[in-house]
C-alpha positions as MATLAB code, in Angstrom:
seq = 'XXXXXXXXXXXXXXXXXXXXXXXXXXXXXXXXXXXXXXXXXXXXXXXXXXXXXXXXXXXXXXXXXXXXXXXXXXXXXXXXXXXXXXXXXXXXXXXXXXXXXXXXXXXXXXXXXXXXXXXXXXXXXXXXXXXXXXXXXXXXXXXXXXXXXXXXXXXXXXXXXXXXXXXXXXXXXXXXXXXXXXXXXXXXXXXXXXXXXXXXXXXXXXXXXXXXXXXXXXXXXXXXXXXXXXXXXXXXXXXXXX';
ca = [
     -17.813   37.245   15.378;
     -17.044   36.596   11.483;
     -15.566   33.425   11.510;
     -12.593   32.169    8.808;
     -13.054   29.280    6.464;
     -10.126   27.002    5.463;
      -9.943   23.877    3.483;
      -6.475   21.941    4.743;
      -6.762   19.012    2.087;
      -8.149   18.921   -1.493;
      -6.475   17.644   -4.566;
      -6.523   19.162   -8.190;
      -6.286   16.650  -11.849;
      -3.222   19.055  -12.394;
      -1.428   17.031   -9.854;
      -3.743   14.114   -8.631;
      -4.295   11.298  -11.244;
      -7.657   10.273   -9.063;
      -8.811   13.932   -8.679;
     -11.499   15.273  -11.292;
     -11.341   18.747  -10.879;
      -8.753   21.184  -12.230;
      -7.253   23.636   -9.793;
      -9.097   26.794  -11.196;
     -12.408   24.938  -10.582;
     -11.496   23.910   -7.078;
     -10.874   27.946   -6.274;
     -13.881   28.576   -8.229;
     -15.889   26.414   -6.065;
     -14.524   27.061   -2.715;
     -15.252   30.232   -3.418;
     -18.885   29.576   -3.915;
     -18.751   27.639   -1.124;
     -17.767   30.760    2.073;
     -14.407   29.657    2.237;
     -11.640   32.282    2.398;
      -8.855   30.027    1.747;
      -7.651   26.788    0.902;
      -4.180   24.352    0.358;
      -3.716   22.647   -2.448;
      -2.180   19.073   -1.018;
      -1.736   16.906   -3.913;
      -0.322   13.364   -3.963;
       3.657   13.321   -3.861;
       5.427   11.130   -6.381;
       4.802    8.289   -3.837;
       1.099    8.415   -3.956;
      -1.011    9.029   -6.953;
       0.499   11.737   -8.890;
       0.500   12.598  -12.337;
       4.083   13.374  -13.009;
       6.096   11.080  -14.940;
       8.748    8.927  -12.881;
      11.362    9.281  -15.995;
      11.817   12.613  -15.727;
      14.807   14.872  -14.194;
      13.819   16.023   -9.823;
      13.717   19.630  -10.406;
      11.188   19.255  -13.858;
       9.229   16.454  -11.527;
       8.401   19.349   -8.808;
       8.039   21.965  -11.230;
       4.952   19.699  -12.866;
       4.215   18.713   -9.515;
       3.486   22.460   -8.346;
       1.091   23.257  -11.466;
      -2.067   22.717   -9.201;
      -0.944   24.810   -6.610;
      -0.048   27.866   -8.629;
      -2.874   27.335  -10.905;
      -5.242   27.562   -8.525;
      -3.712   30.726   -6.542;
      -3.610   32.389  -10.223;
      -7.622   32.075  -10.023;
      -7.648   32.942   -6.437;
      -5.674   35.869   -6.975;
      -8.608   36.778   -9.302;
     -11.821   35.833   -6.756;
     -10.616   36.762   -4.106;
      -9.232   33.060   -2.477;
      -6.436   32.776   -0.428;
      -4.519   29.772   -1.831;
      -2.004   28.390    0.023;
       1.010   25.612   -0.964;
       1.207   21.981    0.588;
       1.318   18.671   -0.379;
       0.246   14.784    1.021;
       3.327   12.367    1.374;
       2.664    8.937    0.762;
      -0.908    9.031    0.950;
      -1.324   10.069    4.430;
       1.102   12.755    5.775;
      -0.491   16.375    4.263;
       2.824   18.836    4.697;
       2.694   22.413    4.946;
       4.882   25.526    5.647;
       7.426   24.564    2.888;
       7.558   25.640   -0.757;
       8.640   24.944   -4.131;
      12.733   25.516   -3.486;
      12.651   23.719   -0.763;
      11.686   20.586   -2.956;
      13.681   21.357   -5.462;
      16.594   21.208   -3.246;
      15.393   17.450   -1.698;
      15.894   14.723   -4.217;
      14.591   11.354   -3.763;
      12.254   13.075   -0.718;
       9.788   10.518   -1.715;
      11.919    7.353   -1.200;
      12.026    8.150    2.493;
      10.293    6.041    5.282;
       7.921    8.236    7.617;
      10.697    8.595   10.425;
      13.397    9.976    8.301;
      10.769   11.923    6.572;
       9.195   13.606    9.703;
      12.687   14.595   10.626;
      13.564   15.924    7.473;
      10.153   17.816    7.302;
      10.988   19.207   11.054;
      14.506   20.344   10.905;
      13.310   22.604    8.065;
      10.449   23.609   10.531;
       7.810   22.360    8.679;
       3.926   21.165    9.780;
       2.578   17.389    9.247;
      -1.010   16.419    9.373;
      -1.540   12.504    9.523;
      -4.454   12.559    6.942;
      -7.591   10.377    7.462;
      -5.268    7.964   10.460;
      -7.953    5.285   10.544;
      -8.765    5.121    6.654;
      -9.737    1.314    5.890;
      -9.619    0.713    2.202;
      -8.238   -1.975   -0.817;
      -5.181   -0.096   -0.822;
      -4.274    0.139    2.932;
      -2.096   -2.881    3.402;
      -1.813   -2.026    7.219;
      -3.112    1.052    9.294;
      -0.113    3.014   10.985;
      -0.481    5.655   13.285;
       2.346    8.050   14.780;
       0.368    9.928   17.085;
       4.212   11.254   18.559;
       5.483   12.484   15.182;
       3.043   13.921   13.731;
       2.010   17.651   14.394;
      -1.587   17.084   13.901;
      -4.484   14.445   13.129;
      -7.991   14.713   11.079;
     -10.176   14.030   13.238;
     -12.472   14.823   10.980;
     -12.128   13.531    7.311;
     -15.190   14.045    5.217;
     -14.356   11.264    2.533;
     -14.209    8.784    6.025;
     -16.544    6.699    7.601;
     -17.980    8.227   10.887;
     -16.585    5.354   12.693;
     -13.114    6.261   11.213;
     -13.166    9.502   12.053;
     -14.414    8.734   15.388;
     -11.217    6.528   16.002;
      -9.333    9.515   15.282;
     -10.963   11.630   17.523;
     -10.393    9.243   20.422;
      -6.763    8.574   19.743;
      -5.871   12.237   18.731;
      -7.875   13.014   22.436;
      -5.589   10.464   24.268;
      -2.012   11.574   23.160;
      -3.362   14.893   23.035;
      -2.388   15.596   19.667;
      -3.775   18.350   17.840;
      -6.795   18.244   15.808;
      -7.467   19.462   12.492;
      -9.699   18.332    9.886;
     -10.340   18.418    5.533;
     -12.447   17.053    2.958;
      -9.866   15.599    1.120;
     -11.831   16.767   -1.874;
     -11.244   15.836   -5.216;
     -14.278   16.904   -7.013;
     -15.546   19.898   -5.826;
     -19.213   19.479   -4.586;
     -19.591   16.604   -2.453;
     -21.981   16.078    0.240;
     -19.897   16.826    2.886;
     -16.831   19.278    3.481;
     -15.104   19.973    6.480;
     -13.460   23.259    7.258;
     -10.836   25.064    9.585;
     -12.761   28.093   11.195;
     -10.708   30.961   12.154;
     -11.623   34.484   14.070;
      -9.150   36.030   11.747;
      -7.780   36.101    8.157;
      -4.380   35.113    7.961;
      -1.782   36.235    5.342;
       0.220   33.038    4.350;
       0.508   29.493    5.010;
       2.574   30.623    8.396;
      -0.140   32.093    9.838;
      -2.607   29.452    9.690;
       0.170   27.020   10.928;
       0.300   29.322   13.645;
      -3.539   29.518   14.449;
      -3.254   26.002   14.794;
      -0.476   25.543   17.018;
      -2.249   28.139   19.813;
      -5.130   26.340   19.032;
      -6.573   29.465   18.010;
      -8.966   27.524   15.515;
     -12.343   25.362   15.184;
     -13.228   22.071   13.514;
     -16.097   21.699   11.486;
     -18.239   19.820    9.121;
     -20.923   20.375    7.080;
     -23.690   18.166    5.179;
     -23.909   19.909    1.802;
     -28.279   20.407    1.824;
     -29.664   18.860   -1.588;
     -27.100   16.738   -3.309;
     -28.660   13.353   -1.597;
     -31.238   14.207   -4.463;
     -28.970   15.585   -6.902;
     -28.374   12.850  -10.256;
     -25.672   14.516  -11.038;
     -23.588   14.195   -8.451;
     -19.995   12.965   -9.576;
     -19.712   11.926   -5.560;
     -15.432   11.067   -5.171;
     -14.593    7.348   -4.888;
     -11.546    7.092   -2.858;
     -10.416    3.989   -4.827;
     -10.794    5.678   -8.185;
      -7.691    5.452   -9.892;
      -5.651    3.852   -7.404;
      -2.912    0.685   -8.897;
];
């Protein structure tokens, strides 16, 4: 059976300030890579954005969105599904909202995760708790809300094994859903993780709902040849962080 390729977490330099890649290149190379689709996620004005702090809410998101509709303009072109989310804070990837619905919260980003996961939820929207067990110079503190969140990555592809193996054990224990993404901001790396599906779904709803029935498969793959590739640009996950 043909199986479905989705990438749940990648990052474009429209929106990301430690992303590399515009959002045109990151279709063009998921593309090349089998997938059939992908979601944009980049950082929220509490994590590493690019949009200016000084500037009025509804010109902030409309910035803000330039990666995601950038890189469904080129997918509209290839042949790429491109779907809309983005990643709160540095670790909650959000889906099954748009553009409006941003435009109508101000100050979303000055929320702590409980009255964010509410607000999220009432408006019947999906959280993934990116990369849980993450262990880096900018993690003061790992937090995990394993009964909030709709979903974890168990598999990361920017994480340690170890890290992701943490995940996989507490995401098995409070039987929470598991998901994965390479959190990609480059384009090739040597690893990337994908959502397989048995069928092709038409909008961001539809792959929320594959999920949910756990209608879907996690998987990673080793990317053959770029251990011996110089050229390589491989994504530091401290690059660009304050």
């Amino acid at each position: 059976m043909e199986k479905y390729k989705y990438e749940l977490h990648c990052h474009t330099s429209e929106g990301s300030r430690c992303a590399k890649i515009s959002a045109s290149q990151m279709a063009d190379f998921y593309k090349s890579a089998g997938y059939t689709g992908l979601v944009i996620t980049d950082h929220f004005f509490n994590g590493n954005t690019t949009v200016p702090k000084a500037l009025d809410w509804e010109e902030r998101v409309e910035l803000y969105c330039k990666g995601y509709e950038n890189a469904k303009r080129r997918g509209g072109e290839i042949g790429l599904d491109v779907f809309f989310g983005w990643e709160f804070g540095g670790d909650f990837v959000t889906i099954g909202l748009d553009k409006e619905w941003l435009k109508n919260h101000p100050d979303l980003d000055l929320l702590k995760p409980a009255e964010y996961f509410k607000t999220v939820h009432d408006a019947g929207g999906y959280i993934i708790h990116a990369h849980p067990f993450r262990e880096s110079p900018y993690t003061k503190v790992l937090r995990i809300f394993p009964r909030e969140v709709d979903a974890m990555e168990t598999v990361n592809a920017v994480n340690t094994d170890f890290e992701n193996q943490i995940s996989e054990y507490i995401a098995t224990r409070y039987n929470v859903t598991k998901v994965c993404g390479t959190d990609n901001h480059v384009g090739l790396t040597k690893r990337l993780a994908a959502i397989l599906l048995s069928t092709r779904v038409k909008d961001i709803n539809g792959l929320i709902g594959e999920i949910k029935n756990n209608r879907h498969e996690v998987k990673e793959y080793t990317v053959s040849g770029t251990d011996e590739n110089p050229e390589l640009k491989e994504y530091d996950p401290f690059y660009g962080v304050n």
